[in-house]
N, C-alpha and C positions, 0 to 999 in steps of 0.2 A: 330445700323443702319450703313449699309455700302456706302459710297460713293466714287468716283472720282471726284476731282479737281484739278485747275491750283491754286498755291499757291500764294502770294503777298509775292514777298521779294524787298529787298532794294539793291541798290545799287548806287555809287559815280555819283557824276554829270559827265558829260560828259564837255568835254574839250570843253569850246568854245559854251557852253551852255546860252542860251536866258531866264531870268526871267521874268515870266510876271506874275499878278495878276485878278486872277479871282474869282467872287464873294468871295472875301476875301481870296482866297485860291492860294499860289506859285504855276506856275505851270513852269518849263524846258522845253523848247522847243529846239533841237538840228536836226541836220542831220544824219543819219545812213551811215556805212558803202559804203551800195548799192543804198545810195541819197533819202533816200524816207524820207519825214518832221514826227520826232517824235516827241511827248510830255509826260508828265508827272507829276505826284503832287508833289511835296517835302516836305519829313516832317523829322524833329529830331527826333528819335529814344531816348525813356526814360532809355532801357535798353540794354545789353549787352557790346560788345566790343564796337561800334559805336554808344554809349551814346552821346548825347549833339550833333552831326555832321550831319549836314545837306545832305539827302542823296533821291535819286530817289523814289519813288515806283510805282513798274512795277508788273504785273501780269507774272506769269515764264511759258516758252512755252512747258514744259512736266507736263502731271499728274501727281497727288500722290496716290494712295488709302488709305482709310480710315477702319477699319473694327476692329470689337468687338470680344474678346477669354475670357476664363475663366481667365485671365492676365489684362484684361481692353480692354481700347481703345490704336489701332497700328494708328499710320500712316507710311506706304512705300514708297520713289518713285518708280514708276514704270519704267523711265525713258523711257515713251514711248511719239508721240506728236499729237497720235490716242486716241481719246477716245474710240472707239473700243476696240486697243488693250491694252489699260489701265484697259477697265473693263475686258476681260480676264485675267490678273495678279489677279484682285480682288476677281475673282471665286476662284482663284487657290488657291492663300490665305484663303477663306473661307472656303476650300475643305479640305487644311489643319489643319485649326483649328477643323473641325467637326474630324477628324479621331484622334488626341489627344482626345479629348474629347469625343468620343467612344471607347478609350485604344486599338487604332487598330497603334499607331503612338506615341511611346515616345516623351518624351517634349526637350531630346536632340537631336532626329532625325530633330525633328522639328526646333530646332535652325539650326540644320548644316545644313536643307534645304534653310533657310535666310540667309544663307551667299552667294549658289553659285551663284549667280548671282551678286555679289557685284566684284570687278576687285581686280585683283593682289595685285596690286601697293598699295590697299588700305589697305589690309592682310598686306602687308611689312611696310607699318606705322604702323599699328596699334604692332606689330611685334616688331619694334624698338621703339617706348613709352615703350614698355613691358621691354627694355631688358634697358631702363636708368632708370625707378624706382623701376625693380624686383632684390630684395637681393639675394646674391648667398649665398646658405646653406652652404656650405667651406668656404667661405671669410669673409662673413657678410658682402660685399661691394656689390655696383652693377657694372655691366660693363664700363668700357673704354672708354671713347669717340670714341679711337681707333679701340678698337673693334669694335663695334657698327657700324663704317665708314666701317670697314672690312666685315663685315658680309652682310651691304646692298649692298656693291659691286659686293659681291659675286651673290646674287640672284637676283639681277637685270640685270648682263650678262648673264645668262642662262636663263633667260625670256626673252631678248632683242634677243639671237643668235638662242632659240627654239621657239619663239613665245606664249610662254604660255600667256593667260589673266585674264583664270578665273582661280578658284579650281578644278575644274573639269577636268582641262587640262594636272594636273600634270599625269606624267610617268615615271614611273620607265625606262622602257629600253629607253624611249628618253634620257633620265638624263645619265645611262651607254653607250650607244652609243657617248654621246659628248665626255665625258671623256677618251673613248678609242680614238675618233678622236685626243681630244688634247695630249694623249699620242704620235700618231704618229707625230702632230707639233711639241714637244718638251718639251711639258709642264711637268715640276718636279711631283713624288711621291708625294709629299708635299701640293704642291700646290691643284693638284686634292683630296688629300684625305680633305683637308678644302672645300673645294667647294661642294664634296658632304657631308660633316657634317653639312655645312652651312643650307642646304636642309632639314638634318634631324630634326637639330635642329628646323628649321622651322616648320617642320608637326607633329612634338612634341608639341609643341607649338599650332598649329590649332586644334591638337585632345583634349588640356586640354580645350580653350575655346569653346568646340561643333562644328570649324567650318571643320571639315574633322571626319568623324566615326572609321578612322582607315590610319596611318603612311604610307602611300607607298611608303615610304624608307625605311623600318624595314629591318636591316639586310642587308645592301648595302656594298659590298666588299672593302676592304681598299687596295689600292697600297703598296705596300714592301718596306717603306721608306729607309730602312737601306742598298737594295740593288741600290737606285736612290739616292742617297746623292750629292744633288749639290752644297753641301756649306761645303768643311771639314777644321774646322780649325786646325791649329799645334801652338805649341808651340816656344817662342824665348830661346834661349840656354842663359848661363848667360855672356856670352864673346858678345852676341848679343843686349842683354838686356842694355849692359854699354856702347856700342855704341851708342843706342837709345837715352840714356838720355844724353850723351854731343853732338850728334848731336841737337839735340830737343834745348838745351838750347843753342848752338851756332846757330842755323838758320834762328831768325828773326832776327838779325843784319844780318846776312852774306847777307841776301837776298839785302842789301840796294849795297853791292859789285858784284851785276854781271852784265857779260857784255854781252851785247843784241846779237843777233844772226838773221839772218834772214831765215825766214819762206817760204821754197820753195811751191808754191801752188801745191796739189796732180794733178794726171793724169787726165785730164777732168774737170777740176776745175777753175772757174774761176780767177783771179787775183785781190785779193784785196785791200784796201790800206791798212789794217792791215800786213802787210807782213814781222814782226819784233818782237821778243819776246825777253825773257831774259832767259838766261842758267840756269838750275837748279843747284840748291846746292847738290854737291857728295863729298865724302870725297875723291876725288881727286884735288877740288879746293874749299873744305871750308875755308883752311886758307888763302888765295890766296884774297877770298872775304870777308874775316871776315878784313884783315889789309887793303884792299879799302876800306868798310866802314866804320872805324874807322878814314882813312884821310880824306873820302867825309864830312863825321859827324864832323869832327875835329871840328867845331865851335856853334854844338848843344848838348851839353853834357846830356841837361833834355831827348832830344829822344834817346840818347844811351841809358841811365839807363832804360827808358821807353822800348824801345827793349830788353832790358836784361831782367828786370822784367818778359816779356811777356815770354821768353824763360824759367827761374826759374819754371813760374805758370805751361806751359805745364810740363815740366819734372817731377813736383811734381805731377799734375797730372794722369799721367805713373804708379809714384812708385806706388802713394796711392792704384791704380785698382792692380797694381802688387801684392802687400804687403796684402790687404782687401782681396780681392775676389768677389770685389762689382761688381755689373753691371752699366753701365754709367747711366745711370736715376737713380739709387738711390745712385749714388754720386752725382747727380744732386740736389738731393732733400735734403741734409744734408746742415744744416744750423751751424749757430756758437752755436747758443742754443745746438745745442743737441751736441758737441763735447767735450768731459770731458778729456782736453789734459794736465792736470797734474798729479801730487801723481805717484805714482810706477807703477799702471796699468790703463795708459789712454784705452778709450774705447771712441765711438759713439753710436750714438741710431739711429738706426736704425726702422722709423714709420711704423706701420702694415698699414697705406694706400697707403704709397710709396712703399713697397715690392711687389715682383712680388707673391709671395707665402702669402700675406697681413697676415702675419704670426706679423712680427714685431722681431728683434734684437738685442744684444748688439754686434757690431762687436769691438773685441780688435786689441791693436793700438799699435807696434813694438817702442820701445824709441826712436832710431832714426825719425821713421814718425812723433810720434807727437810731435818731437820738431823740424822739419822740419814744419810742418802745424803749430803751436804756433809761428813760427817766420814769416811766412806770413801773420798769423792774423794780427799781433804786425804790420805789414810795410804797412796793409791798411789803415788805422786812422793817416793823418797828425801829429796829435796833439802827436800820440802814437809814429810814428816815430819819432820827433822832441826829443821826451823823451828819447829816444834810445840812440839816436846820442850823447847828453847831459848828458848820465851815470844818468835820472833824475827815479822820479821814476812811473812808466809806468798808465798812465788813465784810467779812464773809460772803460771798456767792451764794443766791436762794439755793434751795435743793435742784436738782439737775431736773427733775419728771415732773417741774410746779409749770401748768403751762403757762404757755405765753401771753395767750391773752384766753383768759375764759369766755367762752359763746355759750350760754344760755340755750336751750333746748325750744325754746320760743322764742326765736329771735327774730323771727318775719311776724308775729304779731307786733313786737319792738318795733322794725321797722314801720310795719305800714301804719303805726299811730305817729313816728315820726315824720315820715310824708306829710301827714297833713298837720303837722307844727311846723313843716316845711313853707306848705300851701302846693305842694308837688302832688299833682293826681297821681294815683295808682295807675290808671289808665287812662293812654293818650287818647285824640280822636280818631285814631288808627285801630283801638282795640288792642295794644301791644300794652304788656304790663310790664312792673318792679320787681324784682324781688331780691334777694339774696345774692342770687347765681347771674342777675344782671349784673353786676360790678363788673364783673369778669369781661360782658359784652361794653361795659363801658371801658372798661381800659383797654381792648383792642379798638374798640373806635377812634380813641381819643390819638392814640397812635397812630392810627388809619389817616385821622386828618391832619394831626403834624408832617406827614409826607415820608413817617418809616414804612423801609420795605417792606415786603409781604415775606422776604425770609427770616428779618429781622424780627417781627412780630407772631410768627409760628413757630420760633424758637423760645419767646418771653413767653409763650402762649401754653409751650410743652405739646402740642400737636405734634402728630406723626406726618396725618396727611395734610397737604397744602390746602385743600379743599375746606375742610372743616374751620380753618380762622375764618375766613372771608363768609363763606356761607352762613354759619350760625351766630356770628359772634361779632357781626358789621354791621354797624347803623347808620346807614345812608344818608339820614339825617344830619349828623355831625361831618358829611366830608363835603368837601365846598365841589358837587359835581357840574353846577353851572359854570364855575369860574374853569373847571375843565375843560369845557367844551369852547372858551376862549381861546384856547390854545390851538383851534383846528385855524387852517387857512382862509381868509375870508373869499366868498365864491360871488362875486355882483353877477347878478344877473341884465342881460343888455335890455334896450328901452322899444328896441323893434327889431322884424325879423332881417330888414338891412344892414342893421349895424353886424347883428348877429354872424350873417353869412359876410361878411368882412374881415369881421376878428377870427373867425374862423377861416379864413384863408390869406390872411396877411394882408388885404391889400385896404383896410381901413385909413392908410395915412398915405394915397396918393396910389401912380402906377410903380410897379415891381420894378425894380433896377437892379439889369447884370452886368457881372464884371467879369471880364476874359483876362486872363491871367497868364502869361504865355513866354519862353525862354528866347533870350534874342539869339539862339542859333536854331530856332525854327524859323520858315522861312515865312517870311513877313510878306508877301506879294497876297499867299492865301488869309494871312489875319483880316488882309485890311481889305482881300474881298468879303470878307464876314462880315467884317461891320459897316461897309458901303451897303450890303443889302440889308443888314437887321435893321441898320439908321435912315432908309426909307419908310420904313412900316412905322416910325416914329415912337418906337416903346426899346428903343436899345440906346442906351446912355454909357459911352465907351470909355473903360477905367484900364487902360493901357501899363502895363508893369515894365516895362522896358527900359525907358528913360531910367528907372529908380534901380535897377538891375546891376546889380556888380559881379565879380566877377567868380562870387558862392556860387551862383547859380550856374545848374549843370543841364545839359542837354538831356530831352525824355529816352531812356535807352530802351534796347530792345527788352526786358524784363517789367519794369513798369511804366504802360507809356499812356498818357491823358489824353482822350479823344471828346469831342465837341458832336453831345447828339441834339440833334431836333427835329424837325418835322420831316425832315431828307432823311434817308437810311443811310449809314456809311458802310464804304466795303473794307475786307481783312486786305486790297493790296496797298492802302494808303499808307505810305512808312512815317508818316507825321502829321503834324493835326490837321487837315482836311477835313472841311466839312464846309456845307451850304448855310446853313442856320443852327446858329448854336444854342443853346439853352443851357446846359451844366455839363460838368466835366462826368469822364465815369472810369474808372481803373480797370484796365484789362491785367492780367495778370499771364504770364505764357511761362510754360511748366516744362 
């Protein structure tokens, strides 16, 4: 049986709401909105989320339809607040189930007709539930929080800037129309090629659950990342790199030594009382500010060490991503548990949920690092340092989940004020910048230019494909490619087109000289008419073997036998070397 109805749902009392009792029964009496006197029953709710909680019940001002398929009993909203046009949805529903049920209409056409009419926004929740409890077949994890936040951003500004609402709205050339628009705003290869993957992945997604028949992004053209790169990093030299780290470790003290400067307001600008800052740390007044704060401090010695400390942990932090190859999150994520920083080959473990490639690792740990990282353990723990100091012998092991080194959630602003306590640009005169996740391209360059493999260094690297070290993560800079190019063969070029054509056919060092080479049981009457007439023409210089001949030497037999060609043709009945003018030998072979 099919019907339309207005449903009974529940909802909160209304603020400022009047209790009264009528024949036994609570009834809310309140004002609306638009001033008109409402009322209402109130009942607690036995089940769901709003168990036990005292709540309105109102009759809801759109129908639903109601209606029977070979599936059971549906209810729809119609979300209309005509009963008219409530029961039209109802037909239409019913119209549909009769043509499933006459095989004139698949059961998944049928679903994907129940969705269009359901909104966007509801598709993209439904879309992002999907993408935080569906396991990826690579990973065996699910998605990122990050991700997840990335991908609804993404689809929710091209539905907000094209207007789409429903499923039916989606287009293809609306979608490449924005994207060339945003090309011309400025927006990155990159950036656009996620925005429309964002998409695809979407109606990937609607076609598995029946709610689209077919992807209208299939095959959507990708931007030429490689030719739109807005983000190239470079690598630091090693004369660069030991800047870094005694700037780094001198700059939270030096900061306590500088002197204020004041702050001209720009053109147009109003005048604020801010109008005073402090001079930045350069290696042209680090030491300048490091002996001021050292007098300013003279009478707080816990905050000096306390500034030093802080300076120590960054710099260690440096080496560690220098030395590893890690990325900042999963040196984030390394705790003291997993750090195995003694015996001959310390290593860390690296967790397959923290990895970017949820692979999982053992990364090995240079002797210097991990006794640099074992003595910062050792100086966390009071009781550990006290034991130090005391020659005593060292406690308990911090807790297992204290990480290893803390990173700060601002640590590229960190960085890029240490650059310039360095005097390191941020950016070269190439336009290639710093930052964090450059470590990483410096320590494959730096390998790049000691002369390890390229499998050796896709391995330290944790790349899958070979492609990815060399391409994203190699600064050409750092590898000695001229002194490469010494290792090619040196090619002189000749001084004229004479020499040329000489060296090019051997006879630059005089006329050609042959030698006949010949067994003394051939018969010698025809050698030595060979070279009576080739030593006429005065270019034959006769290197007789005969004389030198012992008794190795065998006669040419019928199977391989040396004939003598030159400007004369020889015939097949000469049984031995015959010939008029010789030039070089040639092997006949008879089968």
């Amino acid at each position: 049986m099919s019907r339309v109805f207005k449903p009974i749902v529940y909802k909160t009392l209304p603020a400022g709401a009047e209790i009264i009792v009528r024949r036994g029964q609570q009834i809310a009496k309140w004002t609306d909105k638009r001033g008109r006197a409402r009322n209402a029953p109130i009942v607690v709710p036995k089940r769901g989320k709003h168990a036990g909680e005292a709540r309105i019940s109102i009759q809801s001002a759109r129908y639903v339809a109601q209606y029977r398929d070979s599936d059971g009993l549906h209810t729809v909203p119609t979300g209309c607040r005509d009963e008219t046009a409530a029961r039209g949805v109802l037909r239409d529903l019913e119209r549909q189930a009769e043509l499933v049920r006459g095989g004139l209409l698949t059961r998944s056409e049928s679903q994907t007709a129940n969705h269009q009419t359901a909104l966007l926004t509801e598709h993209i929740d439904a879309y992002e539930e999907h993408l935080r409890v569906h396991i990826n077949r690579k990973t065996g994890f699910p998605s990122t929080p990050q991700h997840r936040n990335n991908r609804r951003k993404q689809l929710e500004r091209i539905v907000e800037e094209l207007g789409w609402t429903k499923l039916t709205d989606l287009d293809r050339g609306q979608l490449e129309r924005w994207l060339a628009d945003q090309e011309t705003k400025g927006m990155g290869a990159r950036t656009r090629n996620t925005h429309a993957l964002s998409w695809s992945a979407f109606a990937n997604w609607c076609v598995d659950t029946h709610r689209l028949l077919v992807n209208p992004f299939t095959r959507l053209g990708r931007a030429n990342e490689r030719a739109d790169r807005r983000r190239q990093r470079r690598a630091l030299t090693v004369d660069e790199l030991e800047r870094l780290i005694v700037a780094t470790y001198c700059r939270p003290l030096a900061e306590y030594g500088r002197k204020p400067v004041k702050v001209e307001p720009a053109e147009g600008q109003k005048k604020k009382r801010a109008n005073w800052t402090y001079e930045p740390v350069t290696p042209d007044n680090i030491n300048e500010c490091l002996a001021a704060a050292r007098k300013r401090l003279e009478g707080q010695p816990e905050l000096v060490a306390k500034l030093e400390a802080l300076g120590r942990l960054r710099a260690l932090t440096y080496k560690t991503l220098l030395l590893t190859g890690l990325r900042v999150n999963e040196l984030r994520s390394l705790t003291v548990g997993q750090a195995h920083l003694g015996g001959p080959k310390p290593f860390v473990i690296l967790k397959a949920a923290d990895e970017k490639a949820r692979r999982g690792a053992e990364i090995l740990l240079r002797t210097d690092l991990a006794k640099d990282l074992s003595l910062y353990v050792a100086e966390q723990d009071e009781e550990q340092n006290a034991a130090l100091q005391e020659d005593q012998q060292v406690p308990a092991q911090l807790p297992a989940n204290m990480p290893l080194l803390p990173i700060p959630s601002d640590c590229l602003r960190v960085l890029d004020r240490d650059l310039i306590a360095a005097g390191i640009p941020k950016l070269d005169e190439r336009g290639r910048t710093f930052d964090m996740h450059a470590f990483r391209t410096t320590f494959n360059s730096l390998l790049a230019a000691a002369g390890v493999p390229q499998t050796t260094r896709r391995i330290l690297m944790r790349h899958a494909a070979v492609g990815v070290t060399d391409e994203h993560y190699a600064d050409v800079e750092l590898i000695d490619l001229r002194g490469a190019l010494d290792h090619l063969p040196p090619l002189p070029l000749p001084k004229n087109l004479e020499k040329a054509q000489q060296e090019a056919t051997g006879t630059e060092r005089g006329a050609p000289v042959y030698c006949a080479v010949y067994s003394p049981h051939d018969k010698r009457s025809t050698f030595q008419s060979i070279a009576d007439k080739t030593d006429r023409d005065g270019r034959f210089q006769e290197c007789v073997a005969n004389v030198a001949c012992d008794k190795s030497c065998k006669p040419l037999t019928r199977t391989v036998k040396q004939r003598a060609m030159g400007f004369e043709p020889t015939t097949s009945s000469l049984g031995s070397w015959h010939s008029t003018t010789e030039l070089r030998p040639q092997t006949y072979i008879s089968f």
